[in-house]
C-alpha positions as CSV (number, residue, x, y, z in Angstrom):
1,X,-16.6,-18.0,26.3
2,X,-16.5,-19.0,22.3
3,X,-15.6,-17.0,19.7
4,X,-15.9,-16.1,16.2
5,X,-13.2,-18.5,14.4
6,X,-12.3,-15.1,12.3
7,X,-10.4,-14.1,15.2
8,X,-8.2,-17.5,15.3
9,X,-7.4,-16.6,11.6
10,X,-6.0,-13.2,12.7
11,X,-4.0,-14.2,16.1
12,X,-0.8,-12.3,15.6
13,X,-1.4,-10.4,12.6
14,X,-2.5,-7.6,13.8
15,X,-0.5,-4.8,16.0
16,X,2.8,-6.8,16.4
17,X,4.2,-6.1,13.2
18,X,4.9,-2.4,14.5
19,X,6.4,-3.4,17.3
20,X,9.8,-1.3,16.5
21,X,7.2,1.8,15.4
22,X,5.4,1.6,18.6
23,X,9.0,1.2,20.9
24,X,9.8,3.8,18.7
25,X,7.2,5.9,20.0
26,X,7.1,5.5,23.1
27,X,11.0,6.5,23.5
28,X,10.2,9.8,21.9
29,X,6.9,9.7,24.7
30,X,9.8,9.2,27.1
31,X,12.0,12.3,25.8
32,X,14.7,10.2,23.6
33,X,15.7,11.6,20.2
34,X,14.3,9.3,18.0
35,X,14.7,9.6,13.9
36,X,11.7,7.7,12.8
37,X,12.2,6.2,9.4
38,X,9.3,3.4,10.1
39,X,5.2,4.7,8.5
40,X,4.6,6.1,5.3
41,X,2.9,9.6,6.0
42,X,3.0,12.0,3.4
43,X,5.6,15.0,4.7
44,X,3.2,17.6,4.1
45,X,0.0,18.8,5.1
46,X,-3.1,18.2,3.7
47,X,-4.4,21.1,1.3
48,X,-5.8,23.9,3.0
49,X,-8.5,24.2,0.0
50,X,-9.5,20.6,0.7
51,X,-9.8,21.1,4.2
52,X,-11.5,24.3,3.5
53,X,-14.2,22.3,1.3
54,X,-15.2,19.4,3.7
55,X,-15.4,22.3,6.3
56,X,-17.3,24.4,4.7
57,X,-19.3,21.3,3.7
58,X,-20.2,20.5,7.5
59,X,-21.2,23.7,7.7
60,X,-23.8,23.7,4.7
61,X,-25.0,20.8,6.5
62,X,-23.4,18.1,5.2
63,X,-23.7,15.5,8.1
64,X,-26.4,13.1,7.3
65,X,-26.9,9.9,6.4
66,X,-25.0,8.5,2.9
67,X,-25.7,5.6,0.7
68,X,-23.3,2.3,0.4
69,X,-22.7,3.0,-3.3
70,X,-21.1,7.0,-2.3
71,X,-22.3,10.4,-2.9
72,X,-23.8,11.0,-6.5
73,X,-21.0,14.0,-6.9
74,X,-18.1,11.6,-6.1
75,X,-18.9,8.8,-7.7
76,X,-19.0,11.1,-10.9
77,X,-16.0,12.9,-10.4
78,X,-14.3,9.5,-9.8
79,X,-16.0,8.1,-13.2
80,X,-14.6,10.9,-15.3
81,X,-11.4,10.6,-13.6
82,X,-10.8,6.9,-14.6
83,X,-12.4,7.8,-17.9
84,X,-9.5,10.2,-18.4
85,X,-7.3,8.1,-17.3
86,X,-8.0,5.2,-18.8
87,X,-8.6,5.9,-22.2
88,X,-12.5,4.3,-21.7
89,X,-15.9,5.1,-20.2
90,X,-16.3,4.3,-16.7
91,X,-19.7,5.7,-14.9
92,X,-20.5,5.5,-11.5
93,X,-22.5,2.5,-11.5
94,X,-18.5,1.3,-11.6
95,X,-17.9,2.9,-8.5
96,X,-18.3,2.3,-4.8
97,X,-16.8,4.5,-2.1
98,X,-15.0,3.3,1.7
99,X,-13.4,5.1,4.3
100,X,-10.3,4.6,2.6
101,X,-8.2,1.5,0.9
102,X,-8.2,-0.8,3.9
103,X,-11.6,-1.0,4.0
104,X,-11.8,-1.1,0.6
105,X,-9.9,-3.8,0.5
106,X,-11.8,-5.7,3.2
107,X,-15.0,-5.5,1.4
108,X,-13.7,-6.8,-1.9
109,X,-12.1,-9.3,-0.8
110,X,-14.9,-10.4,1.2
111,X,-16.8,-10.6,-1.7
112,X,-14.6,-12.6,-4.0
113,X,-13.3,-14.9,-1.7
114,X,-14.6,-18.0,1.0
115,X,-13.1,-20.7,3.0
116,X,-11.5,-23.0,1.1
117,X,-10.1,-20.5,-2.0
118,X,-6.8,-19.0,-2.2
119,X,-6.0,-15.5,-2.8
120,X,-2.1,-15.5,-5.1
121,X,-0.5,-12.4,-3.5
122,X,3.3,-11.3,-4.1
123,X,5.9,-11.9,-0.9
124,X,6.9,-9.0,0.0
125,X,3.3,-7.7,0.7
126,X,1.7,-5.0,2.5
127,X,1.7,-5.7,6.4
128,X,-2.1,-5.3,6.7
129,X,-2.5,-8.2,3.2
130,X,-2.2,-11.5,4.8
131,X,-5.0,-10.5,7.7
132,X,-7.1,-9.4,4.4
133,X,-7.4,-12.4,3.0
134,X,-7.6,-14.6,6.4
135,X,-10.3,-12.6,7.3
136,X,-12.6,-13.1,3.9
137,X,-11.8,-17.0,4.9
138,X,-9.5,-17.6,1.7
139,X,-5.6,-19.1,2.4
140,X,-2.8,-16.1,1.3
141,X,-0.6,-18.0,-1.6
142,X,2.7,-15.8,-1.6
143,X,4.3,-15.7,-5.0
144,X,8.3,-14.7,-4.4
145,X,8.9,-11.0,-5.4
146,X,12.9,-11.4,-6.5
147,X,15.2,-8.6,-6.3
148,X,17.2,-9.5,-9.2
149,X,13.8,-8.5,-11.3
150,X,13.4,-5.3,-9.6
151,X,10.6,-7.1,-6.8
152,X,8.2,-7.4,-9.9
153,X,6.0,-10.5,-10.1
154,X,7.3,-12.7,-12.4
155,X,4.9,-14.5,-14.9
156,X,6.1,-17.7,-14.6
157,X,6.2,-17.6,-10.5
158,X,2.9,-16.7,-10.5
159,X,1.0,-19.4,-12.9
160,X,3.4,-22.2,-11.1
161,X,1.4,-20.7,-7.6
162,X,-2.1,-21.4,-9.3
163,X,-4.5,-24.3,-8.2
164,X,-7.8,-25.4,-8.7
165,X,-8.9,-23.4,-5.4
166,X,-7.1,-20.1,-6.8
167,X,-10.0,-17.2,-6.6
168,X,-7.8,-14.1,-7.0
169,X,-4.8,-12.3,-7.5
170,X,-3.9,-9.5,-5.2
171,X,-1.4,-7.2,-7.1
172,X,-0.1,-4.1,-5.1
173,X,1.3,-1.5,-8.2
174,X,3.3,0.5,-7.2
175,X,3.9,-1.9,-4.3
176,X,4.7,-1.3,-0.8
177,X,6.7,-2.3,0.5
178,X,9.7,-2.5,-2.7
179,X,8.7,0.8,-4.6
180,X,8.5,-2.0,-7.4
181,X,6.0,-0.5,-10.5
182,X,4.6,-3.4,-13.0
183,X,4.7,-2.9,-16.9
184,X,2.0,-3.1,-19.1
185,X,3.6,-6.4,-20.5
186,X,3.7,-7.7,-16.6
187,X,-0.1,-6.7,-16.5
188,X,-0.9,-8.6,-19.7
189,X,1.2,-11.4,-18.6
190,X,-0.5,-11.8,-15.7
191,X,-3.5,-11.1,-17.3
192,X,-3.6,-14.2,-19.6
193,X,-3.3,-16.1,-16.2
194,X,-5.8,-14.7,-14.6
195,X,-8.0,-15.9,-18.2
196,X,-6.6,-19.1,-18.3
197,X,-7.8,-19.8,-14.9
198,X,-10.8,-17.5,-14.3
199,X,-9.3,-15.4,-11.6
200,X,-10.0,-12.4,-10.6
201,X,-7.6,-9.4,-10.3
202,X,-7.7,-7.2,-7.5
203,X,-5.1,-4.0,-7.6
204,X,-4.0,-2.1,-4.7
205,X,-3.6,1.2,-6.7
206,X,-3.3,4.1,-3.6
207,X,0.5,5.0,-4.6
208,X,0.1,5.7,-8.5
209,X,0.4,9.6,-8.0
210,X,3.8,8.9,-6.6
211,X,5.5,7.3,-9.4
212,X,9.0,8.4,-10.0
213,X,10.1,10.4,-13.1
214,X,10.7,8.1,-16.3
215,X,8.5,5.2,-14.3
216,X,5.4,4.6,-16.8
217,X,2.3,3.1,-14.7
218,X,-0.1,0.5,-15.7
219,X,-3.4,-0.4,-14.0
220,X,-5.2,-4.3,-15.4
221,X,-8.3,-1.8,-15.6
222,X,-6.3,0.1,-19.1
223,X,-6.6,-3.2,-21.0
224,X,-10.2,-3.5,-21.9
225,X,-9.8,-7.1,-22.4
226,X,-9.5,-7.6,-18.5
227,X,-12.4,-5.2,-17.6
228,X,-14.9,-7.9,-16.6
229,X,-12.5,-9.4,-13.7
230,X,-10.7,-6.3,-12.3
231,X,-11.0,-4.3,-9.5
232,X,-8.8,-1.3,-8.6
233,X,-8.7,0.6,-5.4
234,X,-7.6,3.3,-3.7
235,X,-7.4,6.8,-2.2
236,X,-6.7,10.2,-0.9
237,X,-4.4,9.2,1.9
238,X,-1.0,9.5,-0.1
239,X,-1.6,11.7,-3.6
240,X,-3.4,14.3,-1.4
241,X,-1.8,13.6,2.2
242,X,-5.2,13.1,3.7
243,X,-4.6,9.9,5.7
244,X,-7.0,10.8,8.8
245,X,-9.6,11.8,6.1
246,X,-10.6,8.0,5.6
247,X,-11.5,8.4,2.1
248,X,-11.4,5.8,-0.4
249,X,-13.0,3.8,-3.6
250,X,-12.9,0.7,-5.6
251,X,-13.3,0.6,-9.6
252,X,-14.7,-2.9,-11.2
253,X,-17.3,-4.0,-13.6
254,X,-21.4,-2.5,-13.2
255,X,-22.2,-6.0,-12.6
256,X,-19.3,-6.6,-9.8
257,X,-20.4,-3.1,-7.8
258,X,-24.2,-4.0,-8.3
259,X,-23.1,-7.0,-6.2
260,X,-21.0,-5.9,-3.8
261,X,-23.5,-3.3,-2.9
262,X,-25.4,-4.8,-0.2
263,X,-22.3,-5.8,1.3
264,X,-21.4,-2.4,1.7
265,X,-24.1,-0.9,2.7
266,X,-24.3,-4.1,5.7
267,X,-20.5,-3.0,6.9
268,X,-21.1,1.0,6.4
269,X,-24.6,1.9,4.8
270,X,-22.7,5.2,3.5
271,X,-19.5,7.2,4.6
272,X,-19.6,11.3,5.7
273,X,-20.8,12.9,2.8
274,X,-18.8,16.1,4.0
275,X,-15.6,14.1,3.4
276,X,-17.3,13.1,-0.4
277,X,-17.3,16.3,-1.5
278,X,-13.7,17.0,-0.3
279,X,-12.6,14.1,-2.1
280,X,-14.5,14.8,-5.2
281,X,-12.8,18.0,-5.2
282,X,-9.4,16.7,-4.5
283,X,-9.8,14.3,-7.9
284,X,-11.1,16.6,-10.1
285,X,-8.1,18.2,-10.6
286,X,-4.3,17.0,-10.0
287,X,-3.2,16.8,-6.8
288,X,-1.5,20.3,-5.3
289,X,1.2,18.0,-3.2
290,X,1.9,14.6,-5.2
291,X,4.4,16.2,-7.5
292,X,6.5,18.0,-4.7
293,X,6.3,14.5,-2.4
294,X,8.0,12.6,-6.0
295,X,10.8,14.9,-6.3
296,X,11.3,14.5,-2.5
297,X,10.9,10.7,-2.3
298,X,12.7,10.6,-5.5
299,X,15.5,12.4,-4.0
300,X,15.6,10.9,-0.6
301,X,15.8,7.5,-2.2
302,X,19.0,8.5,-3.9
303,X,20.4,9.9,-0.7
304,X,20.0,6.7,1.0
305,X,21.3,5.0,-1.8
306,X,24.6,6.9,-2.0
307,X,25.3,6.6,1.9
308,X,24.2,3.0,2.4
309,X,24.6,1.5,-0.9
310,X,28.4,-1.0,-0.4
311,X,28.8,0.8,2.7
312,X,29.5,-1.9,5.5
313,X,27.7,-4.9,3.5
314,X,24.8,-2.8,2.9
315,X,22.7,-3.1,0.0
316,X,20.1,-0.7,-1.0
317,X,17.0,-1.3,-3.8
318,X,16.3,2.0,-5.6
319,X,12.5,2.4,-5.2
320,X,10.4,3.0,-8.7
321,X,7.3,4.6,-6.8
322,X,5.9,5.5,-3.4
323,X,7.5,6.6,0.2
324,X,9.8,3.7,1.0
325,X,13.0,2.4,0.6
326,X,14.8,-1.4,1.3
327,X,18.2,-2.2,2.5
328,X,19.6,-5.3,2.6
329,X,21.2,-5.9,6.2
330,X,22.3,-9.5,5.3
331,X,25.9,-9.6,5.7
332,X,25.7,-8.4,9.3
333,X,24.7,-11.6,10.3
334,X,21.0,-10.3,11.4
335,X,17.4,-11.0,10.8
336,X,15.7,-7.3,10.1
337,X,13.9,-8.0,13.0
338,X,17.5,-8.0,15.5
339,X,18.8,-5.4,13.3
340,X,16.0,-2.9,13.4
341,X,15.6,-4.0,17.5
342,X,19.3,-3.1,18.5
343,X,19.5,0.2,15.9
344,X,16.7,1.8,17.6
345,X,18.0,1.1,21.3
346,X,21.9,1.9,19.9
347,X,21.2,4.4,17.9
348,X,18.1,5.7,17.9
349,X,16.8,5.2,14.4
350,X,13.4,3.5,14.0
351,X,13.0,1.2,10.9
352,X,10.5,-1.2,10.0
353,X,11.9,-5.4,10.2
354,X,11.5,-6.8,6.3
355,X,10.2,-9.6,8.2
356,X,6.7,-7.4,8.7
357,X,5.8,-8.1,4.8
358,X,6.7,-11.3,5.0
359,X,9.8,-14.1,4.5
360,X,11.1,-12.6,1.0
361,X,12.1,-9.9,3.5
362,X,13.8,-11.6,5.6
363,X,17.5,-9.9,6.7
364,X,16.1,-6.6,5.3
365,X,14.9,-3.0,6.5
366,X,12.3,-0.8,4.9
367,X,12.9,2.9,5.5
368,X,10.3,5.8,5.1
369,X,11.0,8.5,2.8
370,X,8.7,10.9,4.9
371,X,11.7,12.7,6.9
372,X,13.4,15.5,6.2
373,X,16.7,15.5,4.2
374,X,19.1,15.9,7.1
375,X,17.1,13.3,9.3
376,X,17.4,10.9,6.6
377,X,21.0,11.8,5.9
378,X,21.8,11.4,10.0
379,X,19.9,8.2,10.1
380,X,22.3,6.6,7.1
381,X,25.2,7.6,9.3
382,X,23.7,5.8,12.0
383,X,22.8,2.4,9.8
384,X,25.6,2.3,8.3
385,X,28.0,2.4,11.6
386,X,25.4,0.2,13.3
387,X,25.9,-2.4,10.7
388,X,29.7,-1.6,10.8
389,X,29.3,-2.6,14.6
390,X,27.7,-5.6,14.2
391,X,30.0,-7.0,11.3
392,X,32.7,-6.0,13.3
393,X,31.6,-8.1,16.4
394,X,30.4,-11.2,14.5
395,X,34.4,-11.3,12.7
């Protein structure tokens, strides 16, 4: 039988990248203590109001058919948020609503990019970013995220990466998985690039509620010079801990929605109104449970930080932004992929192999920030006398 050639472009990016998640999971199935340290899921529930409004929604009948644009009274609420928040007027012909970021994602870059282009996208990247861009057809171009400038895309990296077949630039700010946050002088710098070269800029925006205290966040859409070629997106999932909610949005130019439209409305023709209104409630005001999740994440970061940090040959990068943290398991002598293998079976800690986001990763660990204090605490122990172990064995 023949098949779609979409599906050759994403053999073995799907699933297998959780591999130590899904062992993980399966041992707890199984009755094993397991300290999961592996997905990003906010540690709180999602708002009883919000809940309350997409229920009481349902209820008021709120269960037919949408449009692929979104519901009139979220696409407003969205406009005057990023009006607010980016010192200019956005309406909702700028907007255009998804069942959250992923498929946000999908459809935009579907729309900017074809066989034969090439999307630039930092390395480190988001699991779920190389299958993106294979899928629209383009070729991923990782640009090296270094962590002796704090993972943050480097100027120069990135105009060395461009080529004549160069369509976009994929930014993640603040990025999973490094925590990294990029400065309005990065945006500008890459900015001018993206000018030089016509590119379009594409910015993965669902963690800028969880920006850490004395962080400053910049999206390319608060420099009006880039309007015409940027597109932000993003969600509920982590400022409002509504992951299951699927409920998500992209920002660009009236002329760049206008065309992406029927695109949208071929993949979805509208998402569940109910969920609109629960979302346009949730942005119309700051969120209950961001601020809470950044003092936790904040602090939890620290805590690893102290424990791990020049504890046997441990490194650990202090995360600007977001739910995650990165070790540097190096000097045991392991890939993150062994490492994070043998800690869950020795120890029973779950982490997620750098290798997942790709080769700038490699010999490193990402660890959630979701657990509780004393399960992150007891899972440093266990790191840091599984790496002890393995240095000891490999002397």
């Amino acid at each position: 039988m023949q098949y779609a050639s979409i599906l050759d472009r994403l053999s073995g990016l799907g699933g297998a990248k959780w591999e130590i998640h899904r062992r993980a999971r399966q041992m707890k199935s199984e009755g094993r203590a397991v300290i999961e340290l592996t997905i990003g899921e906010p540690d709180v529930p999602c708002p009883e109001s919000l809940m309350q409004r997409a229920a009481s929604a349902m209820f008021d009948g709120r269960i037919g058919y949408s449009n692929g644009q979104g519901e009139p009274g979220l696409t407003r609420a969205l406009a005057h948020r990023y009006s607010t928040r980016r010192g200019r007027h956005f309406g909702p012909e700028n907007i255009l609503c998804f069942p959250g970021t992923q498929t946000t994602l999908y459809a935009v870059l579907t729309g900017l990019c074809e066989a034969g282009t090439e999307v630039l996208v930092g390395d480190p990247m988001y699991a779920t970013y190389e299958g993106l861009i294979r899928a629209s057809g383009a070729r991923p171009v990782p640009v090296p995220l270094r962590p002796e400038r704090g993972f943050r895309l480097d100027p120069a990296d990135l105009a060395a990466a461009v080529t004549p077949q160069s369509r976009v630039i994929l930014l993640n700010t603040p990025h999973n998985p490094t925590g990294a946050v990029l400065s309005r002088a990065d945006i500008a710098a890459i900015g001018e690039i993206a000018r030089a070269h016509d590119l379009w800029i594409v910015s993965d925006e669902v963690y800028e509620d969880l920006v850490f205290p004395g962080v400053s966040f910049t999206s390319p859409l608060d420099l009006p010079d880039l309007a015409d070629r940027s597109v932000a997106c993003a969600s509920i999932s982590k400022s409002h801990a509504a992951p299951g909610f699927r409920s998500g949005w992209c920002v660009g130019s009236a002329e760049f929605c206008a065309r992406l439209l029927p695109l949208s409305e071929t993949m979805l023709f509208g998402n569940q109104p109910f969920i609109a209104d629960m979302t346009a409630q949730a942005v119309s005001a700051p969120s209950e449970v961001a601020p809470g999740m950044v003092a936790r994440f904040s602090a939890r970061a620290s805590l690893i930080h102290d424990r791990l940090h020049g504890n046997a040959g441990l490194r650990v990068h202090a995360p600007e932004a977001g739910m995650f943290a990165l070790v540097d398991i190096r000097e045991t002598g392991c890939s993150g992929a062994a490492f994070a293998a043998s800690l869950l079976e020795a120890e029973g800690v779950a982490t997620m192999p750098g290798e997942s986001f790709g080769t700038a990763l490699t010999g490193w660990l990402r660890l959630a920030l979701s657990q509780p204090d004393a399960l992150v605490a007891e899972g440093c122990t266990r790191i840091a006398r599984h790496a002890a172990t393995l240095r000891h064995r490999a002397a």
